[in-house]
C-alpha positions as CSV (number, residue, x, y, z in Angstrom):
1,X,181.3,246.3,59.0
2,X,181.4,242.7,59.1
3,X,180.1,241.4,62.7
4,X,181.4,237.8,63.4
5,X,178.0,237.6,66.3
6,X,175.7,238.4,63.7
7,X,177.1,236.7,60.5
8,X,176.8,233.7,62.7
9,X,173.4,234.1,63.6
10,X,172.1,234.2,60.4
11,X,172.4,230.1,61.3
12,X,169.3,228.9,62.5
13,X,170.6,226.4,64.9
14,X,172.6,229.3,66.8
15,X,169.9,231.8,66.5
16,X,168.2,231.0,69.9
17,X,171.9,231.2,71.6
18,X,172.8,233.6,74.3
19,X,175.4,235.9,73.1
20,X,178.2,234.2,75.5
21,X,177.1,231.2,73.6
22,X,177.6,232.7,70.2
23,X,180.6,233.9,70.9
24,X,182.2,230.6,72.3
25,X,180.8,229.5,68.6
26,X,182.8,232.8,67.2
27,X,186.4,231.9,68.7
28,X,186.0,228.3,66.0
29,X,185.1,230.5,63.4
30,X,186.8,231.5,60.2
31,X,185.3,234.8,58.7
32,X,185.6,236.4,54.7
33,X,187.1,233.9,52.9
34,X,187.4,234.9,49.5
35,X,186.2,232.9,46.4
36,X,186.6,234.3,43.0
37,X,184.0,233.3,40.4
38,X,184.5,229.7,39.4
39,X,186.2,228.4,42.4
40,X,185.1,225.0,43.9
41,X,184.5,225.8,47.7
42,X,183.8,222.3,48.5
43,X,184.2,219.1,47.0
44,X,183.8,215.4,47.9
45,X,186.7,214.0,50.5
46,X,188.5,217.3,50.6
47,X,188.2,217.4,54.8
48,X,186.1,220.6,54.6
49,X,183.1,219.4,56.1
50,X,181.0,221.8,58.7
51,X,179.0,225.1,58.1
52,X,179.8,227.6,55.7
53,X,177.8,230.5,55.8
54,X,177.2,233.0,52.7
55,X,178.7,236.4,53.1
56,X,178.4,237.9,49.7
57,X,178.3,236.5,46.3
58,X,176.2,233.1,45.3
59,X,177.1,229.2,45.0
60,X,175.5,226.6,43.5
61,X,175.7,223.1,44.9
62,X,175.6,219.9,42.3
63,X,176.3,217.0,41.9
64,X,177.9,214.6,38.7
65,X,176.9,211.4,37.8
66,X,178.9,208.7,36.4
67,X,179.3,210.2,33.2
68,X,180.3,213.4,34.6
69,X,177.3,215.2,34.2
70,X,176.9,218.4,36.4
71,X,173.3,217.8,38.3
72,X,172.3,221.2,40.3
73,X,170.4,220.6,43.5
74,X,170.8,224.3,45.3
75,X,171.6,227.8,45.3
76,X,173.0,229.7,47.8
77,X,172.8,233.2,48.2
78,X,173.7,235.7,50.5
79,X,172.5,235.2,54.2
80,X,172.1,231.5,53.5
81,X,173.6,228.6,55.8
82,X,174.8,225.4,54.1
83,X,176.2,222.8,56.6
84,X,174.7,222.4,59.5
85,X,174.5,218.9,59.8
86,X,177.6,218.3,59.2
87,X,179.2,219.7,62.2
88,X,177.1,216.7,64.0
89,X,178.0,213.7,62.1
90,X,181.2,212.1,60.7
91,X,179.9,211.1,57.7
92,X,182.1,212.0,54.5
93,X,179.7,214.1,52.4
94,X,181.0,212.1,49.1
95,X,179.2,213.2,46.1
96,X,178.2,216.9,46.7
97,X,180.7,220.4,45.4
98,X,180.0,223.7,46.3
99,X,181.1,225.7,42.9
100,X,181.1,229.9,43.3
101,X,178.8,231.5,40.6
102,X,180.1,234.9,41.2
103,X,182.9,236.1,43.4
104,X,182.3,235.2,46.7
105,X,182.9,235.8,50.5
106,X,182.1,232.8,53.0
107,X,182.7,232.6,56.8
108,X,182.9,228.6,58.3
109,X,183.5,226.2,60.7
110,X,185.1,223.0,60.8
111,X,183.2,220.1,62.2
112,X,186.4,219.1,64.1
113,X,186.6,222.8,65.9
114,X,183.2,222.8,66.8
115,X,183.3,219.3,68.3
116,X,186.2,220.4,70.5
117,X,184.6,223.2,71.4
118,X,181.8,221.0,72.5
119,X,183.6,218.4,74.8
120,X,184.8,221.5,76.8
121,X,181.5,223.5,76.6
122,X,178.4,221.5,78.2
123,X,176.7,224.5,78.5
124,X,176.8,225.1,74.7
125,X,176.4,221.5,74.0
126,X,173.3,221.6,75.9
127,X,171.9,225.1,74.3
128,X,172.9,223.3,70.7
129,X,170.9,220.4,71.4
130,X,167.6,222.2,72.1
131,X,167.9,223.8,69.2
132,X,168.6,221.4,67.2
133,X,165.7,219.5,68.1
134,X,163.5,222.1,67.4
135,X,165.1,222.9,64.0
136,X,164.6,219.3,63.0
137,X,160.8,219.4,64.3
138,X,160.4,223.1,61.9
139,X,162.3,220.9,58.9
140,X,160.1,218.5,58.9
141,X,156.7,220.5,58.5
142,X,158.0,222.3,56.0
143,X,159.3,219.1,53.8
144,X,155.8,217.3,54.4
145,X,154.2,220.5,53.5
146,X,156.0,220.8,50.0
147,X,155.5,217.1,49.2
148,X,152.0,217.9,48.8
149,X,152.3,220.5,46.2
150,X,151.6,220.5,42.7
151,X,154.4,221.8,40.7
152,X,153.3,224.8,39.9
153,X,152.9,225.6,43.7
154,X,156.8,224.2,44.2
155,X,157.3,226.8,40.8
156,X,155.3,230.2,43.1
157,X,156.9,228.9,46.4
158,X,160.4,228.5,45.0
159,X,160.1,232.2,43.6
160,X,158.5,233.7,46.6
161,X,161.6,232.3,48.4
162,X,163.9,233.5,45.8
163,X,162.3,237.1,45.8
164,X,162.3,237.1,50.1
165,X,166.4,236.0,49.8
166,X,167.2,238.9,47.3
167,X,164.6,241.0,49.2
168,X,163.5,242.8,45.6
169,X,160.4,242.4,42.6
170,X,161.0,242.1,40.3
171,X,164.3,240.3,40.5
172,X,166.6,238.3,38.5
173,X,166.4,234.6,38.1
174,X,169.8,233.7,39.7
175,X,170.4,230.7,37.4
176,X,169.6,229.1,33.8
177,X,165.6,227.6,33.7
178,X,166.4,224.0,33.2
179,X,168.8,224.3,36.5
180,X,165.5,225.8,38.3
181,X,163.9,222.6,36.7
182,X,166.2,220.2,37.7
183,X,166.1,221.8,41.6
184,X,162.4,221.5,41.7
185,X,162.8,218.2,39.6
186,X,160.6,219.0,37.1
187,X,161.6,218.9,33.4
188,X,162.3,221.6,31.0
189,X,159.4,221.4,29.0
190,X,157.1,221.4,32.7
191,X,158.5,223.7,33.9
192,X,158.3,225.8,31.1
193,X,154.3,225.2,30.4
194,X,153.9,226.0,34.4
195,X,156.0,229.5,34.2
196,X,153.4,230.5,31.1
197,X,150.1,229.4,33.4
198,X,151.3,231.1,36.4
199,X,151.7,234.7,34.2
200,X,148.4,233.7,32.6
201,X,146.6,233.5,35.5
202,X,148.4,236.5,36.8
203,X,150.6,235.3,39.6
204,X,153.7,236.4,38.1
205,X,155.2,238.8,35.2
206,X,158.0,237.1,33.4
207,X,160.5,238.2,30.5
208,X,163.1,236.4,30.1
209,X,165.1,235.8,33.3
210,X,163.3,238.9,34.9
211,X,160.6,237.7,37.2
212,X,157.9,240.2,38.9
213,X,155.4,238.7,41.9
214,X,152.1,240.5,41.4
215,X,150.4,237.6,43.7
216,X,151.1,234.6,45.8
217,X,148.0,232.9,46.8
């Protein structure tokens, strides 16, 4: 049974929120919209902009360059929030499409909703705020932590993530190797030679796309 509260919480910025709060955020929210496999569920200046959280199913989020060359920056899986931001800022997000892998259930809000709901809410507003501030303070640990890692680190703490969000190991790598790659911007060949030292030195057990954890440190 779907719970509109709960799917929203899975958002960190809301998580902190009183449950009045949350569900002032539920009554601007749009819950189990259906995606089949294939279908773009976001694209540049299509006036979607705001949070879309991931029900069931997976999406990957790219990018094309000029020659129309499909660049993969993210995966989303089920539980996971994309968005956030832009229920804050006006900005067109103009170069970034949000592409279902596999049929697919999202709930959302639209930036302009939420900022209504704002203006006549300074109690949420205010709630929002703190926890947004804190979520950026969190953010940024975590990005200066990563920039110091070697890639094969970024290789063990990308599939300790993946592993934690699909909550099994062994599990399934969700995408091709060279997409990994290009996430972790690494290149095929690296990121290949890192996969083989990481099973050598008995971190991991891979065959193929089927990945087993035996240690993370």
């Amino acid at each position: 049974m779907h719970s509109e509260i709960n799917c929203l919480g899975r958002s960190k910025l809301f998580q902190p929120l009183s449950t009045t709060e949350k569900e002032h955020i539920v009554s601007v929210s749009s819950h189990r919209n259906y995606y089949p496999k294939g279908s773009l569920i976001k694209q540049p200046y299509d006036n979607s902009d705001g949070l879309i959280v991931i029900d069931e199913g997976m999406i990957k989020i790219y990018q094309l360059d000029d020659k129309g060359k499909e660049s993969i920056t993210g995966l989303l899986l089920p539980d996971d929030v994309y968005g956030q931001q832009y229920l804050f800022t006006s900005d067109v997000d103009s170069s970034t499409y949000l592409e279902s892998i596999e049929d697919t259930w999202v709930c959302t809000i639209r930036r302009d909703d939420f900022q209504s709901l704002l203006k006549d809410n300074p109690n949420v507003s205010l709630a929002l705020l703190n926890s947004f501030g804190e979520l950026l303070i969190r953010y940024e640990k975590i990005e200066e932590m990563r920039s110091l890692m070697s890639s094969k680190e970024r290789i063990l703490a990308y599939l300790t993530d993946m592993s934690e969000q699909l909550n099994s190991n062994p599990f399934i790598l969700p995408t091709k190797k060279k997409e990994i790659a290009n996430l972790l911007n690494l290149t095929p060949e690296t990121f290949s030679r890192k996969l083989k030292e990481l099973q050598t030195e008995g971190f991991i057990r891979i065959h193929n796309k089927n990945v087993t954890l035996l240690r993370s440190t």
